[in-house]
N, C-alpha and C positions, 0 to 999 in steps of 0.2 A: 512509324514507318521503319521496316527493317532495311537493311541494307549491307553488302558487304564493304564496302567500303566509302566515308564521306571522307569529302573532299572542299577543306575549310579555305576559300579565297578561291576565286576566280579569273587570276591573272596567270601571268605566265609560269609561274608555281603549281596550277592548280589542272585548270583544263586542259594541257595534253595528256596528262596523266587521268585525268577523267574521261576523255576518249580513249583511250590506247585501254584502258580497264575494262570501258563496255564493248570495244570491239573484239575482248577477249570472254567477252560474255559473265561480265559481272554486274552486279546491280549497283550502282554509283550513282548518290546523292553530290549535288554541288552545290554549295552555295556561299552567296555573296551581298551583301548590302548596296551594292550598286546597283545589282539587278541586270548586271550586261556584264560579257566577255569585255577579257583586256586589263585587269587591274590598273595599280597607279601608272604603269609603263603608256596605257594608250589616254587613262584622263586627264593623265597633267603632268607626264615624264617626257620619255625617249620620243615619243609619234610628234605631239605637240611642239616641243620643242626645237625638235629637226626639222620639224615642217619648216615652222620661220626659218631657220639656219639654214635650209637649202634658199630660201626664198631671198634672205640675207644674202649669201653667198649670188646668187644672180645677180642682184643690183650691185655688187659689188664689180663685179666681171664688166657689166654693162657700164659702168663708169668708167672704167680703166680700160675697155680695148672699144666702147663704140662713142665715146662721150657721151652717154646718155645724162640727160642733166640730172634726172630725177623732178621734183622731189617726191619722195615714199611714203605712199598712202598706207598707214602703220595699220588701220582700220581693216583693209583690203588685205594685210600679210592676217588679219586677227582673223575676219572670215575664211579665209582658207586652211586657216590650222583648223576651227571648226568642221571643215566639211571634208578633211580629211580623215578626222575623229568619227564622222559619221558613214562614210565609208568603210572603215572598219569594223565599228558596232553592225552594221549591214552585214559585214562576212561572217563575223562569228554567228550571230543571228541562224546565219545559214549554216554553217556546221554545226549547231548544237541542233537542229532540225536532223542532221543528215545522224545524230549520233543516239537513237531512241533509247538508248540504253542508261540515257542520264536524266536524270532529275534534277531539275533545275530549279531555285528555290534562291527569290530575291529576301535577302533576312540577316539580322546579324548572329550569331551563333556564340552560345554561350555552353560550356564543355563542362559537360556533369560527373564525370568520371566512370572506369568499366566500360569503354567505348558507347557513353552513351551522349548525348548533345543536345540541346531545344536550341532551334531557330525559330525568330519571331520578325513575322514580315507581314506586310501590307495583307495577307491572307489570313493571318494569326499566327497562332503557335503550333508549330511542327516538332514531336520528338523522336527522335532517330536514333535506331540502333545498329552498331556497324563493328565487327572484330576489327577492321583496319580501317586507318586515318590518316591523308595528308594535311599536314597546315599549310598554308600556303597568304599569309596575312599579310606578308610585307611588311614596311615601315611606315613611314608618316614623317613631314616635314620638321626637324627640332626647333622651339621657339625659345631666343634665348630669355633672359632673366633680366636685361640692362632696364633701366626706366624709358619706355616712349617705343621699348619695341613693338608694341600693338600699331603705330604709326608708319611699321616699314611693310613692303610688299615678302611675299616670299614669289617661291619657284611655283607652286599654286594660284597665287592671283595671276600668274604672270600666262601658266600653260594649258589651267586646269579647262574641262570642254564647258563652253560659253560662257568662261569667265567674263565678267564686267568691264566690256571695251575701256582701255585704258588711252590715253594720247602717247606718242614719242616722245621722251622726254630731253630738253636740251638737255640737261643737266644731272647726271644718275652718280650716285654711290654705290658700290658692291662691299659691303661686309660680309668678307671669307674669302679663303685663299684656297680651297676645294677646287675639283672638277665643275660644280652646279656654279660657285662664283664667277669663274673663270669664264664658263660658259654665257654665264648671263650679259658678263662686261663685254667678251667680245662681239656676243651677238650685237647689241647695243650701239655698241664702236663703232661694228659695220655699217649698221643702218645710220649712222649720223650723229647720235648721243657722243655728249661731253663727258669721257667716265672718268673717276677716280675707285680703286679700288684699297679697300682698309683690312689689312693681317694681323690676328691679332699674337702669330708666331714670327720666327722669322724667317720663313720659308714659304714658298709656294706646294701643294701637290705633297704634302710630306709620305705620303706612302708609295712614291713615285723616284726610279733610277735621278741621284740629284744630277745627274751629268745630264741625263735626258731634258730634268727641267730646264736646266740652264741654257739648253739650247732652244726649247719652248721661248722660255722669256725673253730671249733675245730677239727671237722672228715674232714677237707680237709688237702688234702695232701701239703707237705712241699713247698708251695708257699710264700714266704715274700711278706707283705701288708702293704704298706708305706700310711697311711691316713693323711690327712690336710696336700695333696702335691700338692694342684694346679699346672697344668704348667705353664709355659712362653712360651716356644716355642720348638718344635723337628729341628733340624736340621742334614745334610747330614754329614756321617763322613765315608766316603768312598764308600766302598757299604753297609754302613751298616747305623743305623739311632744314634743319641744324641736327651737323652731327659734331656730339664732341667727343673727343677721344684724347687717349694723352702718347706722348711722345718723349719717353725720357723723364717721365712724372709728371711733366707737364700738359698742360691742356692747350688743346688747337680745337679748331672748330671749322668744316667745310659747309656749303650751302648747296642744295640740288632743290630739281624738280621732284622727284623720288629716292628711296634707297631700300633698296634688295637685299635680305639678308638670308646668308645663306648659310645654316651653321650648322649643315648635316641632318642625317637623318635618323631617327629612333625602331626598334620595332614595336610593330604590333601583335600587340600577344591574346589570343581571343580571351576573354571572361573566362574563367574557372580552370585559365590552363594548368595552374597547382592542384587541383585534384587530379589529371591524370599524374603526375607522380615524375612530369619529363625535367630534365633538367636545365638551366639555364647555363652560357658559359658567364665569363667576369666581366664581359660588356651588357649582358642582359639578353642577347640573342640565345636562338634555340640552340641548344649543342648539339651537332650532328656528326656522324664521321662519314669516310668516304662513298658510302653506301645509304646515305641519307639518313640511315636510322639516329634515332633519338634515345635516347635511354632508357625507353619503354618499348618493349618488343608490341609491332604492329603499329606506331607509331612514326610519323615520317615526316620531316619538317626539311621543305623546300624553300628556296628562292632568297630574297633577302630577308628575311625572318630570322634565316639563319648565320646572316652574316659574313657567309664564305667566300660570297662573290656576287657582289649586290647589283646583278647587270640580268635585263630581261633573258638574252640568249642562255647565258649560265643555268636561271632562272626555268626555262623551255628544259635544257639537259636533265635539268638536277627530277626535275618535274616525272620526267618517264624514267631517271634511274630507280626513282619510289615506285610506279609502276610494276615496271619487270620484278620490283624484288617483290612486291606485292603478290605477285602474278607465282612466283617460286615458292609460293607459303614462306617467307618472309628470310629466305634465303639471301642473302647478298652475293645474285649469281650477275651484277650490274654496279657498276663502282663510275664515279664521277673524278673526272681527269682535269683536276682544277689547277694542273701546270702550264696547262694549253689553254686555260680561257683565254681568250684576247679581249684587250679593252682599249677603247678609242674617248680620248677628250674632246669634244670637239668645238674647239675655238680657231679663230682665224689667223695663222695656218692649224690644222689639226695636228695631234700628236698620237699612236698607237703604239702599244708593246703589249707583247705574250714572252712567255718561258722565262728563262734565266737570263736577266741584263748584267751592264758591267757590274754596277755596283754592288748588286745581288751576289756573281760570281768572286767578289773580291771579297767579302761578306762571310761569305761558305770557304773560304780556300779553295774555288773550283777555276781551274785552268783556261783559260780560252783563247782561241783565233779570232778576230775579228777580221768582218768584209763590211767594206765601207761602196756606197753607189749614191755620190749628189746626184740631187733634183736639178740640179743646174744642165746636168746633161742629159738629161730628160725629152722626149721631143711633145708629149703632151704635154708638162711642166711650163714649154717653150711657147705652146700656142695660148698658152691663156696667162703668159708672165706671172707666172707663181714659181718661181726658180728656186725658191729658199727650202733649205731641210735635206733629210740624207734618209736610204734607206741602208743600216746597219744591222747586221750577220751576227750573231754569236755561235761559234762550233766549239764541238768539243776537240782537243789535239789530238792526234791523231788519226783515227777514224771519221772527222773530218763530222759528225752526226751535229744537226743542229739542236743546239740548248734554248734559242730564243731570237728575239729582234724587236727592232723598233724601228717607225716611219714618221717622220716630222714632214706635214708639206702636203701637198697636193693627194688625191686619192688614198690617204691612210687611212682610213677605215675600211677601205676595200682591200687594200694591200696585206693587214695586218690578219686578215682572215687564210689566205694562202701560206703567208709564213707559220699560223697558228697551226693548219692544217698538217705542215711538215713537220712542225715540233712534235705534234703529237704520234703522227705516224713514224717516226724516227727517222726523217731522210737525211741525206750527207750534202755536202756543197757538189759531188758528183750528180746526185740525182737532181738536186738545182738546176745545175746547172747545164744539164743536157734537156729541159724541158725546154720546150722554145716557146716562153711568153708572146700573149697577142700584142701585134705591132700595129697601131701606135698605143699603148697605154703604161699607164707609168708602172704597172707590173713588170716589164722589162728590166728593171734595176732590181730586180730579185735574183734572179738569173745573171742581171751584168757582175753584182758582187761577187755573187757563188764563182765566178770565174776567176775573181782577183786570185782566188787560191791554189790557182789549180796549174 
């Protein structure tokens, strides 16, 4: 099968740049081993995971402002993240219908070198020839090395679509102090789990403003955080799990119903990717520069494969900036603006930040203004008693342009999308601050800071 350009992974790396290529009337092969749109973000990431965490977050609201007693039928939160999974698989379904210009092709793909590939899938073997190529492969969950870790869940048992209904567990351990740990424990915590969580640094979030953390860890809820606790190994202690770990050399040991380990994530690199010739950076990811290229002309490695910015949305960007330059005969008339990605943790309360934070600025020797707006004075914030967190300004002096921000608290993942937006379009605390945010929503404290300045 010839083709101008194949298109390796089917997630958010892969098919907007597969349609955006045949809507420009090129022949684009896609393909994927799962056999459906949506990569790991819709089987057992971002979809899956926020399902429950909105679902989380209700029964949380609903205890605190109508006493609802509960209790939380965990089974009932399990079939809805499924049937929100399935709902999705339904719409791509339907755009790669509306997009005849792709070739769709469930299979895994192994990379022969000279733009050329075999996929081998439930129909057989397909070989394809194409002068241009996105990867688009993602990572995969890392498993670590201790003894017994076959015994803990990850973030896949927990999200993946129809995974093996699990129970609520009274009693959970989270080994990691990542985003995915963080996340799992507060999920967890809201629904009713006893959690302890095990570091095996001493820090939370380490690629994270530390000031930002510390105001995170302080608005999470009553979880004990045992840092510089490396394991040794979980073992079986009935039906239930032993984990030991040391503490100062020494050895302590916790008891749970389950323990979630979460110790980051690997790429995935198709079979034979060294005979194309591309290079690897010193963590094993694909090297790309700002233009998505690889170090083989025609060559284009998206999304978290490449390490840059391991977030679906990024993932969507990076996706059509290989597109367009595809589209330019392999121009880089299209460049990815990976100062503005914004990223949102989301545990209870959430936290979000884009662009240049303090730490960051203090880092680089770059100057800054800060505008400070609590949630305390918030009036959405107000109605559903979630008062805690601040949304905070970074400008540049002078000209007043915004470098960055951050949202601890109520609506930060929504919030941190408008601040992202400014940073990147280069607005001032003026053009903030003359917008008149919708009232009542906690975007108003975007606007209220930009005013402290002015």
């Amino acid at each position: 099968m010839d083709a101008d350009v194949l298109v390796v992974g089917a997630g958010g790396a892969g098919y907007p740049a597969a349609f955006r290529l045949a809507e420009s009337g090129r022949r684009v092969v896609l393909a994927d081993p799962k056999g459906e749109l949506g990569g790991n973000c819709l089987f057992s990431g971002c979809i899956p995971s926020k399902t429950l965490r909105e679902l989380g977050q209700i029964s949380v609201r609903a205890r605190r402002l109508l006493s609802w007693p509960g209790p939380i039928d965990f089974a009932d939160l399990q079939r809805q993240r499924d049937a929100v999974q399935r709902i999705r698989f339904r719409q791509h379904r339907e755009e790669l219908r509306e997009h005849p210009g792709v070739t769709f092709l469930k299979g895994s793909v192994e990379l022969l070198g000279n733009g050329r590939a075999r996929i081998e899938g439930p129909e057989g073997i397909t070989e394809v020839s194409a002068p241009g190529m996105i990867l688009g492969t993602g990572t995969r969950v890392r498993r670590p090395d201790f003894p017994g870790a076959e015994l803990c869940l990850t973030s896949d048992d927990l999200f993946s679509f129809q995974a093996p209904r699990i129970d609520l567990p009274s009693e959970l351990v989270v080994i990691g102090g990542g985003y995915i740990g963080l996340e799992v424990a507060s999920l967890f915590a809201a629904l009713g789990s006893k959690v302890r969580i095990l570091v095996r640094s001493d820090t939370l979030l380490r690629n994270v403003d530390p000031e930002l953390v510390a105001l995170l860890q302080g608005a999470l809820p009553d979880v004990p955080i045992e840092f510089e606790a490396p394991i040794r190994r979980v073992e079986p202690a009935g039906r239930r799990r032993r984990v030991v770990y040391l503490v100062d050399g020494q050895e302590r040991t916790c008891e749970a119903d389950a323990v979630v380990v979460a110790a980051g994530r690997e790429p995935v690199l198709p079979p034979g990717w060294e005979r194309t010739g591309i290079r690897l950076d010193p963590r094993g990811f694909v090297a790309t520069d700002d233009a998505v290229r690889t170090s083989v002309p025609g060559i284009y490695a998206a999304g978290d494969v490449n390490g840059r910015a391991p977030y679906f949305h990024a993932a969507v960007r990076e996706s059509l900036v290989a597109a367009h330059n595809l589209m330019a005969g392999n121009r880089p008339i299209d460049r990815m603006d990976y100062g503005s990605v914004p990223v949102t943790i989301f545990t209870f309360p959430s936290v979000a930040y884009v662009g240049i934070t303090a730490s960051v600025a203090r880092r680089q020797g770059i100057p800054t203004v800060e505008a400070r707006s609590p949630l305390s004075e918030d009036s959405r914030a107000q109605m559903v008693q979630e008062r805690e967190g601040e949304v905070r300004l970074f400008f540049q002096p002078g000209n007043l342009r915004l470098l960055g921000g951050w949202v601890l608290g109520i609506g930060a993942s929504e919030l941190i999308n408008e601040i992202g937006l400014a940073v990147s379009c280069g607005l001032t605390a003026p053009d903030l601050a003359r917008f008149p945010d919708q009232h009542p929503t906690t975007n108003e404290a975007i606007s209220k800071a930009a005013r402290t300045l002015l």
